[in-house]
C-alpha positions, 0 to 999 in steps of 0.5 A, spaced: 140 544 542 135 538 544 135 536 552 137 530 554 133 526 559 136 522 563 131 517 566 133 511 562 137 506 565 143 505 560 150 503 561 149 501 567 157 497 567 161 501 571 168 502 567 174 505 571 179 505 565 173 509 561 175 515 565 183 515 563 181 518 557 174 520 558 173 524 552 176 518 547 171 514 551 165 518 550 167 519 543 168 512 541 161 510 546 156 513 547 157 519 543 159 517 538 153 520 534 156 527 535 163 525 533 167 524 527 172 518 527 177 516 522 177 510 517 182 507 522 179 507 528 186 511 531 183 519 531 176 523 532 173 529 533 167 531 537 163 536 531 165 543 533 158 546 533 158 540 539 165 541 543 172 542 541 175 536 543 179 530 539 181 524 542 186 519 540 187 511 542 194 511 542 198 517 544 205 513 541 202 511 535 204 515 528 198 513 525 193 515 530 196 523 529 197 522 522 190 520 522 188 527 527 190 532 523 187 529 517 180 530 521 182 537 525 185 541 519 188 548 521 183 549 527 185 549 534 182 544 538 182 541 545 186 533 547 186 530 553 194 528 553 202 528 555 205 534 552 211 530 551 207 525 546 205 531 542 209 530 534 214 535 532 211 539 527 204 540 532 202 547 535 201 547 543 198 553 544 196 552 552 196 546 557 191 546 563 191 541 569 184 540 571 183 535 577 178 528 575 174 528 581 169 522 583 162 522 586 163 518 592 158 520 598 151 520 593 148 522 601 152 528 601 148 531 596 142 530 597 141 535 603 141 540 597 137 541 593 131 544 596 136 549 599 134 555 594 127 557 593 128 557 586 124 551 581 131 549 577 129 548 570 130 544 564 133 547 559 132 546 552 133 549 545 130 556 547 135 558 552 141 556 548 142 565 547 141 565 554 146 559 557 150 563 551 150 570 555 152 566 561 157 562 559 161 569 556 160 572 563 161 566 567 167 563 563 166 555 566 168 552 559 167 552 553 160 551 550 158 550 543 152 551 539 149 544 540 153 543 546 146 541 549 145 534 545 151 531 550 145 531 556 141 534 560 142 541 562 138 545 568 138 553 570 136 557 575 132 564 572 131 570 576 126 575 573 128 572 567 134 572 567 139 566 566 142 566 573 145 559 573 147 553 570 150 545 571 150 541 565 152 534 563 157 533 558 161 526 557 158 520 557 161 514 559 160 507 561 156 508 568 159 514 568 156 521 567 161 528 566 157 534 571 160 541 566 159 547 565 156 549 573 156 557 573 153 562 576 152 570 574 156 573 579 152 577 583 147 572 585 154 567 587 152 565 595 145 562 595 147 556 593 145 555 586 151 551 583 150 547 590 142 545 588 143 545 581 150 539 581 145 535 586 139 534 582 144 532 576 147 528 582 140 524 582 139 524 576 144 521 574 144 516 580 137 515 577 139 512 570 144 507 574 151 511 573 156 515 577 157 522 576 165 525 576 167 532 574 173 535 573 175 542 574 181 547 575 184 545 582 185 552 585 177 553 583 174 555 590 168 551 586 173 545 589 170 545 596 163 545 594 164 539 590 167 536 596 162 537 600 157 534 595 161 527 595 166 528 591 173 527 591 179 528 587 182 522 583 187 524 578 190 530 574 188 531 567 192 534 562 188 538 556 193 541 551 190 546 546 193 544 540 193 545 533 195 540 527 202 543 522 200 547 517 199 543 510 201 547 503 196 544 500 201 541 494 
């Protein structure tokens, strides 16, 4: 896991139509170091030691599906997509509706970051058992080994102890994705998730993008979020899927 810094001004363009499918954005932009993408152009895959998203450019594409099973073989993964465009043949193991919410009031945010006593760190390739253990007990999403490398990650220690965390995820055109905010349960009402999304806040605004976040929309973290600017955009649909099986003739 190697931190990333986010001081530098880079796809400073703000595009809207990225965050219909920000994953295939990201995967085909910014990131497209930490992606395979097949020889067409049509289907890709973040590395699974990265995250467990695939993308597909065109859902109603024959060729784009053919071109995705090639890429994610017999392991699970996560797309941002209809269930109704998923081919026959193709495993839906779960779908999940998360709200795409959007920075709007930068100002809102700004009042919380110097609420917790605590210096809110950079965290790096030595914390990665650390955010591990955190993400098992606070289950924010998932989180890979080298999940890390997709941006910067800050956290909150207590006597040590990893106690909170907000981390960047997706990048897009003058666009950057907060994930992964979670805190321990015992140290949950000081403020910590509220400290740590507001300085990724200014860091982001710092490199010239916008932050948007999704997340489950009966997550009481909504109101939060509310409160540091954002506001909901549009529902999200991510399937769980599983490509069909090959004999291997």
């Amino acid at each position: 896991m190697t931190p990333r810094s986010d001081a530098q001004n880079e796809d400073i363009v703000l595009d809207e139509s990225a965050l219909a499918d920000p994953v295939w954005s990201a995967m085909v932009g910014a990131q497209r170091r930490l992606a395979v993408v097949g020889p067409t152009g049509l289907a890709g895959r973040f590395d699974p030691a990265v995250s467990p998203f695939a993308g597909i450019a065109d859902a109603r594409e024959t060729g784009a599906w053919e071109e995705l099973a090639g890429l994610v073989g017999e392991a699970p993964f996560l797309l941002v997509a209809d269930e109704a465009a998923v081919p026959p043949g193709w495993s839906v193991d779960a779908v999940t509706e998360v709200s795409q919410m959007v920075l709007v009031d930068p100002g809102r945010a700004a009042g919380h970051r110097e609420r917790v006593r605590n210096d809110v760190l950079l965290l790096g390739a030595g914390d990665v058992g650390d955010i591990v253990r955190l993400v098992a007990a606070a289950e924010p999403g998932p989180f890979a080994e080298r999940s890390g490398e997709m941006g910067t990650y800050l956290g909150i220690r207590e006597d040590q102890r990893l106690v909170a965390m907000a981390g960047q995820r997706l990048r897009l055109p003058g666009w950057r994705e907060i994930s992964t905010v979670c805190t321990a349960a015992e140290f949950r009402g000081r403020g910590y998730a509220a400290a740590l999304v507001a300085e990724q806040v200014r860091i982001i605004s710092d490199s010239g993008a916008r932050s948007f976040l999704h997340v489950l929309p009966d997550n009481p973290a909504v109101a939060l979020y509310r409160r540091l600017g954002f506001e909901p955009r549009r529902t999200v649909r991510v399937l769980a899927l599983r490509a069909p099986a090959h004999d291997g003739r």
